[in-house]
ZALUMLO-133209 format. One record per residue: x negated, y negated, z of N, C-alpha, C in turn. Coordinates in Angstrom, 3 decimals. Each point is the difference from the previous one (the first is absolute). Example, Ala and Ser with C-alpha at 12.3 -4.5 7.8 and 13.67 -1.06 7.14 Angstrom:
BEGIN
<<-13.190, 5.690, 7.800>, <0.890, -1.190, 0.000>, <-0.900, -1.200, 0.000>>
<<0.350, -1.050, -0.720>, <-0.820, -1.190, 0.060>, <0.770, -1.090, 0.730>>
% end
This chain:
BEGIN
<<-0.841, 1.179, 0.000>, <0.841, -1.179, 0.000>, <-0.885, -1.241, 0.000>>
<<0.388, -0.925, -1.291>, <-0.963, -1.595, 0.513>, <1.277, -0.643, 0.608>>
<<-0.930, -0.467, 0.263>, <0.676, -1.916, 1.106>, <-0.723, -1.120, -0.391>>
<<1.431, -1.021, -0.671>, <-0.312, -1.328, -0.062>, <0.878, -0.569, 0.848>>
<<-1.059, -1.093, 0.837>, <0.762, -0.792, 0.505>, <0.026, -1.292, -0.486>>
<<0.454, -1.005, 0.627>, <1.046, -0.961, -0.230>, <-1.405, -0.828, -0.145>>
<<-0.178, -0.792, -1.522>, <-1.120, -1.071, 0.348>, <0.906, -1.354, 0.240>>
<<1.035, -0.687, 0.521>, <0.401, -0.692, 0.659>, <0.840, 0.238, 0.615>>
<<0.167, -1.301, 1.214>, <0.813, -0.097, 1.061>, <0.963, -0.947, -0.479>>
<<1.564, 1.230, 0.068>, <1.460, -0.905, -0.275>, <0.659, 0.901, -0.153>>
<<1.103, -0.005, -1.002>, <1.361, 0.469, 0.240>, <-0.379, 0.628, -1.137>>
<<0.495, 1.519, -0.163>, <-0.262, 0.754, -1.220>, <1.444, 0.157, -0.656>>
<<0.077, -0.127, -0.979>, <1.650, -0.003, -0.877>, <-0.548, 1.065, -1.167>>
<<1.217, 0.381, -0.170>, <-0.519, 0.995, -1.184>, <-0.006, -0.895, -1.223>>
<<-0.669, 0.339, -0.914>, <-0.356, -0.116, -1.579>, <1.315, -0.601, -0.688>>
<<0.951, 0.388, 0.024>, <1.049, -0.443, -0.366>, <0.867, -1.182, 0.197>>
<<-0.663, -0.322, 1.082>, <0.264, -1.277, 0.540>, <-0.740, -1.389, -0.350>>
<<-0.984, 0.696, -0.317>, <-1.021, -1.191, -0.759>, <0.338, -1.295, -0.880>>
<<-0.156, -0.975, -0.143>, <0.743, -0.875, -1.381>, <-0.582, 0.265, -0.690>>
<<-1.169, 0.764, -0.978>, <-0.567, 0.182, -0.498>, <0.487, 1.125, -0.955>>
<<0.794, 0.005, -1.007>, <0.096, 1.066, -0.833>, <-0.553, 1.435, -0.628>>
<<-1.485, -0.341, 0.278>, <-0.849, 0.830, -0.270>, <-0.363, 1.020, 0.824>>
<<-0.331, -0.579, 1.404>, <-0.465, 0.976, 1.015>, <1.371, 0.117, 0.752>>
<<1.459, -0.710, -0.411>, <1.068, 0.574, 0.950>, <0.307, 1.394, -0.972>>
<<-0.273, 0.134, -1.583>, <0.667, 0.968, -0.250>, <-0.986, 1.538, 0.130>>
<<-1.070, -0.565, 0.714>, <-0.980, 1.186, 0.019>, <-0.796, -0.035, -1.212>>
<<0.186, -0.631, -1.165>, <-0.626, -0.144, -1.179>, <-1.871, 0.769, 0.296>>
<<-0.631, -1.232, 0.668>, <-1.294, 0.384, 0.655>, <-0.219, 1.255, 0.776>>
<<1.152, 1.051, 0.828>, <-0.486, 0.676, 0.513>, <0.646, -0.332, 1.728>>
<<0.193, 1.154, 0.477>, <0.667, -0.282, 1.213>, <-0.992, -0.711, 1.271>>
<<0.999, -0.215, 0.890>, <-0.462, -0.770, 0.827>, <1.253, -0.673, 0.910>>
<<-0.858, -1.033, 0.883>, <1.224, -1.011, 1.048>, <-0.870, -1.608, -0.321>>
<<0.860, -0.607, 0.715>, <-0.305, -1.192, -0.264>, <-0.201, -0.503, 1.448>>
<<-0.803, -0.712, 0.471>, <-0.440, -1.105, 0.983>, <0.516, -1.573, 0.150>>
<<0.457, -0.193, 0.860>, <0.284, -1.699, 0.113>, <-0.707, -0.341, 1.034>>
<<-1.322, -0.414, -0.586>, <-0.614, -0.426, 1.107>, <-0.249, -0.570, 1.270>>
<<-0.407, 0.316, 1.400>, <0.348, -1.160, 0.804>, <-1.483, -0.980, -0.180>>
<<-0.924, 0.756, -0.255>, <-1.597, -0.830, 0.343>, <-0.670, 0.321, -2.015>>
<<-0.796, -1.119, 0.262>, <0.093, -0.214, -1.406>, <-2.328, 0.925, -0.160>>
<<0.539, 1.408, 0.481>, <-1.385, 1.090, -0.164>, <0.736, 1.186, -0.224>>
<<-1.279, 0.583, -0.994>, <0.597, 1.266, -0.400>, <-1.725, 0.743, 0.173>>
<<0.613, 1.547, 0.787>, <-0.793, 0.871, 0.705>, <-0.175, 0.967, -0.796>>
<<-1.715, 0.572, -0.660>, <0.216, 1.404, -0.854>, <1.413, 0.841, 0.816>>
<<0.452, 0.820, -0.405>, <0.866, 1.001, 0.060>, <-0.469, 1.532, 0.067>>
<<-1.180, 0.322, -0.271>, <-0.890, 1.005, -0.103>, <-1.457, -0.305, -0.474>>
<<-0.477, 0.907, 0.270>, <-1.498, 0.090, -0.386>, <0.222, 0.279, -1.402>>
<<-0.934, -0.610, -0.416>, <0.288, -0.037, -1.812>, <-0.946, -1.038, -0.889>>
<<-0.398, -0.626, -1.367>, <0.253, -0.768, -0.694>, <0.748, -1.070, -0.297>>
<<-0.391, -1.226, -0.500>, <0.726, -1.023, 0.142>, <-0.476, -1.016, -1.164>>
<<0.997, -0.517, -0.613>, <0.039, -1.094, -1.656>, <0.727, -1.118, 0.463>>
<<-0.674, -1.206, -0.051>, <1.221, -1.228, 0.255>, <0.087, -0.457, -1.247>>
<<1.235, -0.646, -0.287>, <0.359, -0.251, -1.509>, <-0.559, -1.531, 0.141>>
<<-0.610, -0.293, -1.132>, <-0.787, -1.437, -0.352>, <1.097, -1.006, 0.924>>
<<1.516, 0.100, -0.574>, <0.516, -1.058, 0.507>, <0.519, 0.152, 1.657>>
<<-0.745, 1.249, 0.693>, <-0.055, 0.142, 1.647>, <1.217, 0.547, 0.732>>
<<1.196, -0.255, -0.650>, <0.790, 0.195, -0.082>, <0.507, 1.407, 0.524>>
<<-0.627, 0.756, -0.405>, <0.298, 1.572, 0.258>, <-1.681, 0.736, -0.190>>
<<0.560, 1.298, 0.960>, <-1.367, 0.853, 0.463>, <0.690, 1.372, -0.637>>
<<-1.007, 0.584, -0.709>, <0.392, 1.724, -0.508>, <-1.015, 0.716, 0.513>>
<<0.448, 1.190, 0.612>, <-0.996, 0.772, 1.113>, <-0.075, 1.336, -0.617>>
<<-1.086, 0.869, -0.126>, <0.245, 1.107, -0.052>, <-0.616, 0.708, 1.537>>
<<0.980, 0.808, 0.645>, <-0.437, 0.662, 1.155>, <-0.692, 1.003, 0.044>>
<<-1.189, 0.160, 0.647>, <-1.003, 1.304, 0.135>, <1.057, 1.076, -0.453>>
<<1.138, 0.115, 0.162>, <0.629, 1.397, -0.238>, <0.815, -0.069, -0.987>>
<<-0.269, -1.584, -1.356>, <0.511, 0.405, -1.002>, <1.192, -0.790, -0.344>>
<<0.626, -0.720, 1.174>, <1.401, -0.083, -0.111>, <-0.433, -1.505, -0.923>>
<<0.664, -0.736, -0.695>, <0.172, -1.285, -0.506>, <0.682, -1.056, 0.116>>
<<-0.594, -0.720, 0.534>, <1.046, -1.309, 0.846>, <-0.206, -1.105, -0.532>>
<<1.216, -1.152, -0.241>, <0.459, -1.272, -0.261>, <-0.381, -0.190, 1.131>>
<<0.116, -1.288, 0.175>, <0.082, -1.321, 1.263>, <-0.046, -0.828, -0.372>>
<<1.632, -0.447, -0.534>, <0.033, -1.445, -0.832>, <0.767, -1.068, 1.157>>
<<-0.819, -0.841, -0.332>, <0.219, -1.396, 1.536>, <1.402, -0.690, -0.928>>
<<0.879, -0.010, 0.902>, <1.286, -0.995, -0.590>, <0.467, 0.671, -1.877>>
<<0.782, -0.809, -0.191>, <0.633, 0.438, -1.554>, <-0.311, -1.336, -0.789>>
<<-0.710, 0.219, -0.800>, <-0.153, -1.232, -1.156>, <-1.166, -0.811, 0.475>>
<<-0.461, 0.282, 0.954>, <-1.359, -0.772, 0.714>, <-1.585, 0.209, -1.061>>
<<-0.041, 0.846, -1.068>, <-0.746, -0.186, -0.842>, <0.254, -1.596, -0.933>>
<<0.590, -0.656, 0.274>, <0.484, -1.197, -0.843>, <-0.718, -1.063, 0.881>>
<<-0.425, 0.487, 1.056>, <-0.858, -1.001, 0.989>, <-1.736, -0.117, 0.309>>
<<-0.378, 0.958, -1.366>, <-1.146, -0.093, -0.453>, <-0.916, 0.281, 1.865>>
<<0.270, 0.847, 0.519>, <-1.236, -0.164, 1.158>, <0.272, -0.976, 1.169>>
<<1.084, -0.750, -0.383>, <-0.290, -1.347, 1.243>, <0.731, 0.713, 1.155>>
<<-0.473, 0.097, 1.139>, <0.565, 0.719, 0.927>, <-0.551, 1.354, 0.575>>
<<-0.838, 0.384, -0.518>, <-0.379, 1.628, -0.147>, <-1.514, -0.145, 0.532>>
<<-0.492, 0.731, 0.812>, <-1.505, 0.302, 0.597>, <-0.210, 1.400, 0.023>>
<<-0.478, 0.541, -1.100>, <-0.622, 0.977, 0.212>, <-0.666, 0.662, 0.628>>
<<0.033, 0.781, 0.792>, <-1.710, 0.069, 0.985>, <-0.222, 1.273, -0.365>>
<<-0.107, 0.286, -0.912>, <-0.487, 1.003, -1.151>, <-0.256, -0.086, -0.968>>
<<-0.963, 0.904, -0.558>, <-0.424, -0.079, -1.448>, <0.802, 1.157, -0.735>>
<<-0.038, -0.161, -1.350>, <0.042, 1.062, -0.957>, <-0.713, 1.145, 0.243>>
<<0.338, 1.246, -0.158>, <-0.750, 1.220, 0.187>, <-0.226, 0.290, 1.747>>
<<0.664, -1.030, 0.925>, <-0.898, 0.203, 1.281>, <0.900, 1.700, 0.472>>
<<-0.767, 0.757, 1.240>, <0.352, 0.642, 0.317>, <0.360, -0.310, 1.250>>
<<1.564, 0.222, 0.459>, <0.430, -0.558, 1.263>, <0.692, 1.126, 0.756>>
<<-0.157, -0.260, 1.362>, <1.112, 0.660, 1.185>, <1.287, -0.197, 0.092>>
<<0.227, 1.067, 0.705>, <1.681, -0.604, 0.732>, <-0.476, -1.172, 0.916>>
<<1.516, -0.654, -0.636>, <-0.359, -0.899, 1.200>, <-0.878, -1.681, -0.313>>
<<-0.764, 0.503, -0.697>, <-0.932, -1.739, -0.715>, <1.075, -0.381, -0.558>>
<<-0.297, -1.370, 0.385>, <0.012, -1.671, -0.802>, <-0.454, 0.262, -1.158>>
<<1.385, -0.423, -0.959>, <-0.099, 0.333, -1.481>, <0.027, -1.472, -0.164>>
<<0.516, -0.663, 0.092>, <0.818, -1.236, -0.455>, <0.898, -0.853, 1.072>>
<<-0.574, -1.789, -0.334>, <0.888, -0.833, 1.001>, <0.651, -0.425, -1.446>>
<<1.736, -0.237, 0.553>, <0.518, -0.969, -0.961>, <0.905, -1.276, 0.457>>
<<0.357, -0.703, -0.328>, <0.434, -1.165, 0.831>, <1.626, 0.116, -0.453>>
<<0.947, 0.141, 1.281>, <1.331, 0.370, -0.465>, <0.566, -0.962, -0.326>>
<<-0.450, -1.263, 0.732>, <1.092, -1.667, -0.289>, <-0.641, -0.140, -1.556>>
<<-1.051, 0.278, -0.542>, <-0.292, -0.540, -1.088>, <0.348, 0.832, -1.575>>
<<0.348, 0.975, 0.836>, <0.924, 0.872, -1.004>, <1.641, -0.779, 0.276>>
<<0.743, 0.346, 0.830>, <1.002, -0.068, 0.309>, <0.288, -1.865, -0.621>>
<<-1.218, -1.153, -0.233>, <0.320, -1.485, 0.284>, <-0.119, 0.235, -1.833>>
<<-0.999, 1.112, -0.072>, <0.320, 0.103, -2.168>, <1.345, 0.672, -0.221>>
<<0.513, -0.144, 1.097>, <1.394, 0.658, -0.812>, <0.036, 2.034, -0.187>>
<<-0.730, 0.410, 0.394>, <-0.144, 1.693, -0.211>, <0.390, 0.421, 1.348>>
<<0.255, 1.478, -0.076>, <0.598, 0.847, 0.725>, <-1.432, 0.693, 0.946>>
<<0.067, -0.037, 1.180>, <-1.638, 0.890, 0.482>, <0.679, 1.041, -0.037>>
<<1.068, 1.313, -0.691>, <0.313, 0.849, 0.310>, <-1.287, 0.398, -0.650>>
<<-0.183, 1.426, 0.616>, <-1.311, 0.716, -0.378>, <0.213, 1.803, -0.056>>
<<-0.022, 0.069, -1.618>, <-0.002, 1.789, -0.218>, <-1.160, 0.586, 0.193>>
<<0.514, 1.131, 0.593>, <-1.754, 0.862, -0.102>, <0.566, 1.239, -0.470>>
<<-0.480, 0.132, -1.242>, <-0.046, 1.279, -0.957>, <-0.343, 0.957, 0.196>>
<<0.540, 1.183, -0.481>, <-1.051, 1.334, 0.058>, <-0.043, 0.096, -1.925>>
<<-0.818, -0.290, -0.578>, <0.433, 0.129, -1.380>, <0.046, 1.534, -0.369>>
<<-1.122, 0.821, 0.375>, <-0.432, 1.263, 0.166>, <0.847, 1.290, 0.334>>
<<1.793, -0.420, 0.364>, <0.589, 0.532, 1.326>, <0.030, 1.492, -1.042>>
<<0.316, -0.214, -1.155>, <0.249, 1.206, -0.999>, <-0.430, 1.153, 0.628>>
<<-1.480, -0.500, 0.399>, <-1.339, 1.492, 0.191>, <-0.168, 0.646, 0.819>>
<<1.237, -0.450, 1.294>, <-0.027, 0.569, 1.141>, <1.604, 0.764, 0.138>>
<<0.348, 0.870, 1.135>, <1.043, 0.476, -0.183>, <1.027, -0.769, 0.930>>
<<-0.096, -0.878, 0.512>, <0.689, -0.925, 0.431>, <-0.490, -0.894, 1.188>>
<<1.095, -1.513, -0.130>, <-0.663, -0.928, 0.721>, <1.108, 0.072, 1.238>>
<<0.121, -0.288, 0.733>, <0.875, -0.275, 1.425>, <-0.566, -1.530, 0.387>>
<<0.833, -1.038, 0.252>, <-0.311, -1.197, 0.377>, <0.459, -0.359, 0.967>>
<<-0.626, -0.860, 0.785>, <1.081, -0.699, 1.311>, <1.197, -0.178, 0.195>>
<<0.487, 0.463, 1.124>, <1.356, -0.860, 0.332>, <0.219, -0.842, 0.495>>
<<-1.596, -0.752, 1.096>, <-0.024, -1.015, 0.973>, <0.720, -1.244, -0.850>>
<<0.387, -0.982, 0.637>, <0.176, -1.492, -0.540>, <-1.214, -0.978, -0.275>>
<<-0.888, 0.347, 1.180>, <-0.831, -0.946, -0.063>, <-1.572, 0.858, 0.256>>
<<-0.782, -0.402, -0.726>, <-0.977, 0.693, -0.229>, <-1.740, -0.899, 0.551>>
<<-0.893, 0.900, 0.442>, <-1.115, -1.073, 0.396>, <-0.858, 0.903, -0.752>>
<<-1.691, -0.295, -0.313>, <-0.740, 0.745, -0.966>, <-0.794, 1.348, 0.963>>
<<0.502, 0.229, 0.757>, <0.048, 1.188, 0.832>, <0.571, 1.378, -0.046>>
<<1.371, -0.846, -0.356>, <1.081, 0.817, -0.321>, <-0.088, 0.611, -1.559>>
<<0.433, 1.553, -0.154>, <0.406, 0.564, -0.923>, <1.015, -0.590, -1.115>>
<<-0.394, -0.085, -1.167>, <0.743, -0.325, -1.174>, <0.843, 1.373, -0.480>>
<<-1.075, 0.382, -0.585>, <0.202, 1.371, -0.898>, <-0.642, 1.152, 0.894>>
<<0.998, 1.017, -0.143>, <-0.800, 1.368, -0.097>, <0.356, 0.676, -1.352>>
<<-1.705, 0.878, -0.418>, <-0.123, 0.213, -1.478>, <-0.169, 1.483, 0.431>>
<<0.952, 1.253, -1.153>, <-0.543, 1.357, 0.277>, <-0.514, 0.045, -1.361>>
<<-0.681, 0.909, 0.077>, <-0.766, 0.347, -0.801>, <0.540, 1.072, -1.438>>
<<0.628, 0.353, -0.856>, <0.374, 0.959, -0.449>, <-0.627, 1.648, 0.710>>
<<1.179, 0.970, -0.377>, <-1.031, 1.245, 0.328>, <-0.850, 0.711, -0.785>>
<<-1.244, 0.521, 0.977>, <-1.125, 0.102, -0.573>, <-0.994, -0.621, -0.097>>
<<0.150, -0.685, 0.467>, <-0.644, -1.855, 0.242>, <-1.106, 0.273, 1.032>>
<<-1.516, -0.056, 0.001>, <-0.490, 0.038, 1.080>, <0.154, -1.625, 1.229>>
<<0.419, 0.984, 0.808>, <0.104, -1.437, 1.349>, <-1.051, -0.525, 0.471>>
<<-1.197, 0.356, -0.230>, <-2.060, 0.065, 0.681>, <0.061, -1.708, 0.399>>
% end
């Protein structure tokens, strides 16, 4: 079994709820959505990590494979970076738990965008199923996803 947990602290809504057409219809790949309370987002697993030029969003691949979104707010690529602190590089290799990213919520929220925040499994196909939270409110401690593995699958 993997475990992702929650790289922010807030209220988790499902996917469908999103204003976002794309990631409410699952288009990208399942997942929940975040409404942030604090404007940091925490690796989610030990893994790989890509920030997109415009900072905006983090894509992770986890030591065990799984493939993760972490897109900050909806439409916040239109804000070219302003707001976004990386405290990562491209290619870095990170923990559970690290400081991925500061983003500033009034300065999203004062451009007019949503800080709702999806976190993807794009990958979910390759596993034999995901189980997600039921909590309301989530801290980066807490469990997101649990991932099984198909059978036959070594667990090592």
């Amino acid at each position: 079994m993997i475990t992702i947990n929650a790289p922010l602290k807030g209220r988790a809504v499902p996917l469908a709820e999103l204003s976002d057409p794309a990631f409410a219809s699952g288009m990208l790949g399942i997942g929940l959505g975040i409404l942030p309370e604090e404007g940091k987002v925490y690796a989610p697993a030990n893994g790989t990590v890509k920030i997109f030029p415009t900072k905006h969003a983090i894509t992770m691949v986890t030591d065990d494979g799984v493939k993760l979104i972490i897109h900050i707010g909806i439409n916040t690529v239109n804000m070219e970076g302003k707001g976004f602190k990386p405290k990562v590089k491209d290619g870095d290799t990170v923990k559970t738990g690290q400081l991925l990213m500061d983003f500033d919520i009034k300065k999203i929220t004062k451009a007019g965008y949503s800080t709702e925040t999806p976190i993807i499994i794009t990958n979910h196909k390759e596993y034999g199923g995901v189980e997600m939270t039921t909590a309301e409110n989530v801290t980066p401690s807490d469990m997101l996803f649990t991932i099984t593995k198909n059978k036959g699958d070594d667990f090592s």
